[in-house]
C-alpha positions in Angstrom: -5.3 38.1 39.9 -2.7 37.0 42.0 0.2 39.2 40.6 -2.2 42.0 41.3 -2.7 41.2 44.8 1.4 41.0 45.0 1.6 44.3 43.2 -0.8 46.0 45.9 1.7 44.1 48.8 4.9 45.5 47.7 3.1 49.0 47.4 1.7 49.0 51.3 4.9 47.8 52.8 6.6 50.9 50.7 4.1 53.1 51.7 5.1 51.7 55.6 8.9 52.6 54.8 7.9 55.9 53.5 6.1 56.7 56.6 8.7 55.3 58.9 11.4 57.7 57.2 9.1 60.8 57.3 9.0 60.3 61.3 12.2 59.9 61.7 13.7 63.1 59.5 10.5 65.2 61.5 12.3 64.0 64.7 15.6 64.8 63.5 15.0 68.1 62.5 13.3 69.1 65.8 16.3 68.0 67.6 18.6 69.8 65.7 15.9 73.2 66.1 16.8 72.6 70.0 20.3 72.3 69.7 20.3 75.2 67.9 18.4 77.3 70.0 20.7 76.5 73.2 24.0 77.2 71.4 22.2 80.6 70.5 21.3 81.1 74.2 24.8 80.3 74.8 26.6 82.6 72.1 24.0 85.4 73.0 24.9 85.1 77.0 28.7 85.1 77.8 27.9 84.3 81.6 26.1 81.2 80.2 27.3 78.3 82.5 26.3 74.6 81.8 23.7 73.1 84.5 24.7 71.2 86.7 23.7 68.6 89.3 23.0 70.7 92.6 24.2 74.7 93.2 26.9 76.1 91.5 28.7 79.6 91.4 28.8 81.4 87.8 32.1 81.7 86.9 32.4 85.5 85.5 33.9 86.2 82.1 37.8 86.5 82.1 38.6 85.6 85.5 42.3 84.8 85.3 43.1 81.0 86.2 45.8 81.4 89.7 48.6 79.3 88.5 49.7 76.9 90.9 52.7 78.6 92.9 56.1 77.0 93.2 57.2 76.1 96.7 60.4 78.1 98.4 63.1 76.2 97.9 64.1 75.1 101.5 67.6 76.5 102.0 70.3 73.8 102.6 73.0 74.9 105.4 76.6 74.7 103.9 78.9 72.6 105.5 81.2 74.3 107.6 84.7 72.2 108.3 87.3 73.2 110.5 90.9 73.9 109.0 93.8 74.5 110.9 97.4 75.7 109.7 100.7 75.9 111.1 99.3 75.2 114.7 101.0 73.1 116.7 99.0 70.2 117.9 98.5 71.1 121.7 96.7 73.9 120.0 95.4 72.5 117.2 94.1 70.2 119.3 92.1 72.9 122.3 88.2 72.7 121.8 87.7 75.2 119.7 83.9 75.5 119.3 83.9 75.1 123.6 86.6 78.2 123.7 84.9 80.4 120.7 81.4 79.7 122.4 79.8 78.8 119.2 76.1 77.2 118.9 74.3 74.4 117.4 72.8 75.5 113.7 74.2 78.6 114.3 77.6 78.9 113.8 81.1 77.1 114.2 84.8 77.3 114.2 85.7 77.2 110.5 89.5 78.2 110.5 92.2 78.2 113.4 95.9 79.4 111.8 98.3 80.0 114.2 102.0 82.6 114.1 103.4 85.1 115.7 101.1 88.6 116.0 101.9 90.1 119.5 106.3 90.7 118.9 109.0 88.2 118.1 108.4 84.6 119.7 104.9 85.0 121.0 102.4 82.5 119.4 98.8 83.5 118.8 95.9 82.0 117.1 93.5 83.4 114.6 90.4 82.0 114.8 86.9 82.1 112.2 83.7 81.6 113.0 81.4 81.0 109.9 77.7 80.9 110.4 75.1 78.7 108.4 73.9 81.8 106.6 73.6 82.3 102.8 76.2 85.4 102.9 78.6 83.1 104.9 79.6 85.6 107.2 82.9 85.1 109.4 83.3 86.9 113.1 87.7 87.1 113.3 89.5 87.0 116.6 92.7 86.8 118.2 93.3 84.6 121.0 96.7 84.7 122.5 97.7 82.8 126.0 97.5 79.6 124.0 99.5 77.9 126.5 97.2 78.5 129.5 93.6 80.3 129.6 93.1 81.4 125.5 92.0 85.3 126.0 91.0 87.4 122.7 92.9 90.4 122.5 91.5 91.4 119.2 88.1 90.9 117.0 86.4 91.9 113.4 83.1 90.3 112.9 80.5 90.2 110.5 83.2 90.0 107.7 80.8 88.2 104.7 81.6 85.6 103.1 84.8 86.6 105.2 88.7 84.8 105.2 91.2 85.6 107.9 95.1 85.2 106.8 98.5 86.0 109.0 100.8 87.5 106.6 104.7 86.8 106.2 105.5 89.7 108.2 103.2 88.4 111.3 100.1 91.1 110.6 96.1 90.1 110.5 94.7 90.1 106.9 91.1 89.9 106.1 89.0 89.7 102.9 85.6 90.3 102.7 82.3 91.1 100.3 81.8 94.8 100.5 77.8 94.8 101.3 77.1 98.0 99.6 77.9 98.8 95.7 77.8 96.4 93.0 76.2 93.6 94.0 78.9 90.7 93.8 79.9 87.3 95.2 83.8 88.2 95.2 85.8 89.5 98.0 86.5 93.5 97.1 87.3 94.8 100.4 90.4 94.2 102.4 92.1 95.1 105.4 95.3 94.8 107.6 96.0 95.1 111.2 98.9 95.3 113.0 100.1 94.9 116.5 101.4 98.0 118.1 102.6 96.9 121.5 98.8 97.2 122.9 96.1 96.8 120.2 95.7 95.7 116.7 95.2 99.2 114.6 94.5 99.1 110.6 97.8 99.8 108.3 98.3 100.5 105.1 100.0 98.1 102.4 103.0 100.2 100.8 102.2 99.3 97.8 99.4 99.8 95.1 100.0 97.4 91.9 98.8 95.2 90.6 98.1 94.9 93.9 96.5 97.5 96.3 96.4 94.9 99.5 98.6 92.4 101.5 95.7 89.6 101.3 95.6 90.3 97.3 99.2 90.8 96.9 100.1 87.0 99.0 97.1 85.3 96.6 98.4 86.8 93.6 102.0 85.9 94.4 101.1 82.3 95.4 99.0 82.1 92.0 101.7 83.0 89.7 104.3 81.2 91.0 101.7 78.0 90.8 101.5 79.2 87.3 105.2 79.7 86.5 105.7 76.3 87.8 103.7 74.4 85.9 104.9 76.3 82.7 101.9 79.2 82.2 103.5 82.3 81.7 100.3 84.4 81.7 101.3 86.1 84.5 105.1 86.7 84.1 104.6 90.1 83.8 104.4 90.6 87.8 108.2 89.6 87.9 109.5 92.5 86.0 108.9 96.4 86.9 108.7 96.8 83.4 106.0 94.4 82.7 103.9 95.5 85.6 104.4 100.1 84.9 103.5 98.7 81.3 100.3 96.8 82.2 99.6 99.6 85.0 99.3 102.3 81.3 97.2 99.9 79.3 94.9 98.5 82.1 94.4 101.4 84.2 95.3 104.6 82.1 94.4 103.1 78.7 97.5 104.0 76.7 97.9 101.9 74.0 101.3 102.1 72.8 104.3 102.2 75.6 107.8 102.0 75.6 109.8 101.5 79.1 113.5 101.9 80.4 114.9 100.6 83.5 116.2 103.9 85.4 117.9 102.1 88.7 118.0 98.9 89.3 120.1 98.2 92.8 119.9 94.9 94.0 121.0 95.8 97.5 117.7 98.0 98.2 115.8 95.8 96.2 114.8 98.9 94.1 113.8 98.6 90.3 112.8 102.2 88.9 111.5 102.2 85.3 110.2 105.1 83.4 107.3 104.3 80.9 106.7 106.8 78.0 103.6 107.5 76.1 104.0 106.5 72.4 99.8 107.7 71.7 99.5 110.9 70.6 99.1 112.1 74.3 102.4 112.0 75.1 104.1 112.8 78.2 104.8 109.4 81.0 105.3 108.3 84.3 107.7 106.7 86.4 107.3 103.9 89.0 109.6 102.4 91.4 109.1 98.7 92.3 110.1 96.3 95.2 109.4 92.7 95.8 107.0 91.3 97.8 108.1 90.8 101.5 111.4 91.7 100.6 111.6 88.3 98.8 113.3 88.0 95.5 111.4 85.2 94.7 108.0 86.6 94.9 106.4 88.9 92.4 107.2 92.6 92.6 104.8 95.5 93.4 104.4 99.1 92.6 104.9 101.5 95.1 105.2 104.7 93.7 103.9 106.7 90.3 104.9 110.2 89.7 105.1 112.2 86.5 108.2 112.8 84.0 107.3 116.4 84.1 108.4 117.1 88.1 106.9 120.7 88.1 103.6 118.6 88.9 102.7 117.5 92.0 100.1 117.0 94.8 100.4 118.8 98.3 97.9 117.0 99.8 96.6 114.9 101.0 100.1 113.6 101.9 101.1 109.4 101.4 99.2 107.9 103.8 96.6 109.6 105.5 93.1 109.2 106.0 90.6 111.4 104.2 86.7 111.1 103.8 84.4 112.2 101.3 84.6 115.1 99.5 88.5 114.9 99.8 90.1 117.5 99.2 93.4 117.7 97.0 95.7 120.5 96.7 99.0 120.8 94.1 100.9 122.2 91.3 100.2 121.8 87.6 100.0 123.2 84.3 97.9 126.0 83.3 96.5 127.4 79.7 94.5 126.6 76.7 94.2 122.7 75.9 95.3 121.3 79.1 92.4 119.5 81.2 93.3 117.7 84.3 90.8 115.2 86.5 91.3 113.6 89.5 90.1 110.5 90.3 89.5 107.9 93.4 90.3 104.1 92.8 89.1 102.0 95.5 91.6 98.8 96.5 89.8 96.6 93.5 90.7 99.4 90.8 86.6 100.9 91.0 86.4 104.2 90.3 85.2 105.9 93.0 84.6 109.4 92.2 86.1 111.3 89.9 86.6 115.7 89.7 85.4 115.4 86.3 87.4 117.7 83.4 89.3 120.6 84.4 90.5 123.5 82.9 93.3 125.6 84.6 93.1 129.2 83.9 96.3 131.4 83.1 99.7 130.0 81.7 102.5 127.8 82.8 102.1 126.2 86.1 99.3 127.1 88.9 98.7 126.4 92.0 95.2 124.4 92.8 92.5 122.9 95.3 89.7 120.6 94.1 87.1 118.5 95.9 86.1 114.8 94.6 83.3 113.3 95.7 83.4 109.4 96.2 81.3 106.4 97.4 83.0 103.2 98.9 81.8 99.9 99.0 81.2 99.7 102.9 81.8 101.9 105.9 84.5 102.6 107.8 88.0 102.8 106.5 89.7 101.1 103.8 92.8 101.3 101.3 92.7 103.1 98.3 94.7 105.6 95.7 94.3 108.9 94.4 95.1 109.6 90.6 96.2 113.0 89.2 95.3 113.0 85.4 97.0 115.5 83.1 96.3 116.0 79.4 97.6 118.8 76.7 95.5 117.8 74.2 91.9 119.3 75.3 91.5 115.3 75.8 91.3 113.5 78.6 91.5 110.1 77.1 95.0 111.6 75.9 96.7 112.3 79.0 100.1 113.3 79.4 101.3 112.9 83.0 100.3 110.7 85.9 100.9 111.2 89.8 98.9 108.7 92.1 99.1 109.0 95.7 97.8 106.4 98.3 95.5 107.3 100.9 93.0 105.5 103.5 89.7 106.2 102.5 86.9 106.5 105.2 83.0 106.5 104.7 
């Protein structure tokens, strides 16, 4: 009797357990049926947004997130420090900024070099003023009454990221970024003035390489003999005539294989001439005549002529020298017939090619007279230094020309 009684104990408290487990599963799977049900809701409406406490804005579907925005970088000023050369110190000493009428944050007296400009024994001052801007632009001037009441007799301003130099032979050089073109952070434009009893007018360099300019002929001849002094020849080549109407074929004309023989050489005149044949299969070659810089025999030497081996060729015009705009017009003499193309070309003082006549072909036989019209497009406005190259080739080719004539010109735009 009383292991029945036991039995029918162990078999309600089961029954309790069963019960208990039932309830709970029921409940389990009710919850999950709503879960369920709201993901559904969710999947089946892409606007569905999650409630919230208080009102909220639907966000629609696929609105882009706005990144967060870098700040502008706050542009820093550059530092502008004054540096004076070969002034003496009563004027090295004047208050520059005070005389130049410069202003606070705005611009200040960056250079002050001092020589003679205005004839044999006069002293004037060439003064730049640099501006806190990013292009670093540089206004030039020209004072002169240094002793007394400094008075500007001269000015070039908005030269960017601008330098002002007094040359050897007592002339204004100035280097500047050429605003229009290919966009570039080196100086590509240069210019010279001259004093001419009254005024400062623009003159021409006579000479065109390996440098075009006085500002890039005095840097290049302080840089090799820097060079040569510490024992890198790299640049030996710009103290022979032969090394530079060599390099002048390769870099320029692209001829590949040269040979060159000294002509003249006459110490007295300081005159190297060199003739430099073609050994490509174009033929033909040029001759230039060389001096050294400023007359000095221990500076580099500088082109300052090219004309062709065959002297039945020739340009009429323009002459040496002279200004001409764009389309220039250039008149000569040269060879005529099947397989002979000429082109003409504009080189602006860095070496750019300018403008170029394209290929063309001379009708007839032996040698005709022409006129052709290049158009070109400078760097800047206004006038600057430049060469014009007559190309001759007998092969139908003109990357296998034959004869070379290059005259130097001002260029205007």
């Amino acid at each position: 009797m009383e292991k029945w009684v036991m039995f029918l104990r162990r078999q309600k408290r089961s029954l309790r357990t069963h019960s208990w487990n039932l309830l709970v599963a029921r409940s389990m799977m009710a919850l999950c049926g709503l879960c369920l049900t709201l993901l559904l809701a969710a999947c089946t409406n892409p606007f569905f947004t999650p409630t919230k406490s208080g009102a909220a804005t639907p966000v629609p579907y696929g609105t882009p997130t706005t990144a967060a925005t870098s700040p502008t970088p706050t542009y820093i000023p550059r530092t502008i420090t004054l540096h004076v050369t070969n002034c003496p110190s009563n004027v090295a000493g004047l208050k520059w900024d005070q005389i130049a009428g410069t202003k606070a944050n705005v611009n200040k007296v960056q250079l002050v070099t001092c020589g003679s400009l205005e004839g044999s024994g006069s002293l004037e001052a060439v003064v730049g003023v640099g501006y806190y801007t990013p292009d670093a632009k540089l206004d030039v001037y020209v004072y002169d009454g240094l002793t007394g009441t400094p008075t500007v007799t001269f000015k070039v301003l908005g030269l960017l990221d601008g330098d002002a130099q007094i040359s050897p032979a007592g002339t204004l050089m100035t280097a500047e970024v050429g605003p229009k073109g290919i966009a570039t952070t080196t100086t590509n434009l240069f210019k010279e003035y001259k004093w001419n009893g009254s005024t400062f007018t623009q003159v021409m360099f006579p000479f065109l390489y390996p440098d075009m300019t006085h500002y890039q002929a005095e840097q290049d001849n302080a840089l090799v003999t820097s060079q040569l002094t510490a024992g890198n020849k790299d640049q030996e080549w710009k103290t022979s005539c032969t090394g530079e109407g060599g390099h002048l074929a390769s870099s320029i004309f692209r001829w590949s294989n040269t040979t060159s023989t000294v002509q003249t050489y006459d110490k007295g005149t300081d005159t190297v001439i060199v003739q430099i044949a073609n050994s490509g299969p174009g033929g033909g070659g040029f001759v230039v005549t060389c001096h050294h810089l400023d007359g000095n025999t221990n500076s580099i030497l500088e082109i300052a002529s090219v004309t062709p081996l065959d002297t039945n060729m020739t340009v009429t015009a323009p002459a040496s020298g002279v200004q001409v705009g764009s389309p220039v017009s250039v008149s000569g003499v040269s060879q005529a017939g099947a397989g002979v193309l000429d082109e003409l070309v504009v080189y602006d003082d860095t070496f750019v090619r300018a403008g170029d006549s394209g290929p063309i072909t001379r009708n007839g036989s032996g040698y005709v007279s022409f006129t052709n019209s290049v158009t070109y497009t400078l760097n800047a406005s206004g006038v600057q230094e430049g060469i014009i190259v007559f190309f001759v080739s007998t092969q139908n080719n003109l990357a296998l020309t034959n004869q070379i004539l290059a005259v130097k010109v001002f260029l205007s735009a």
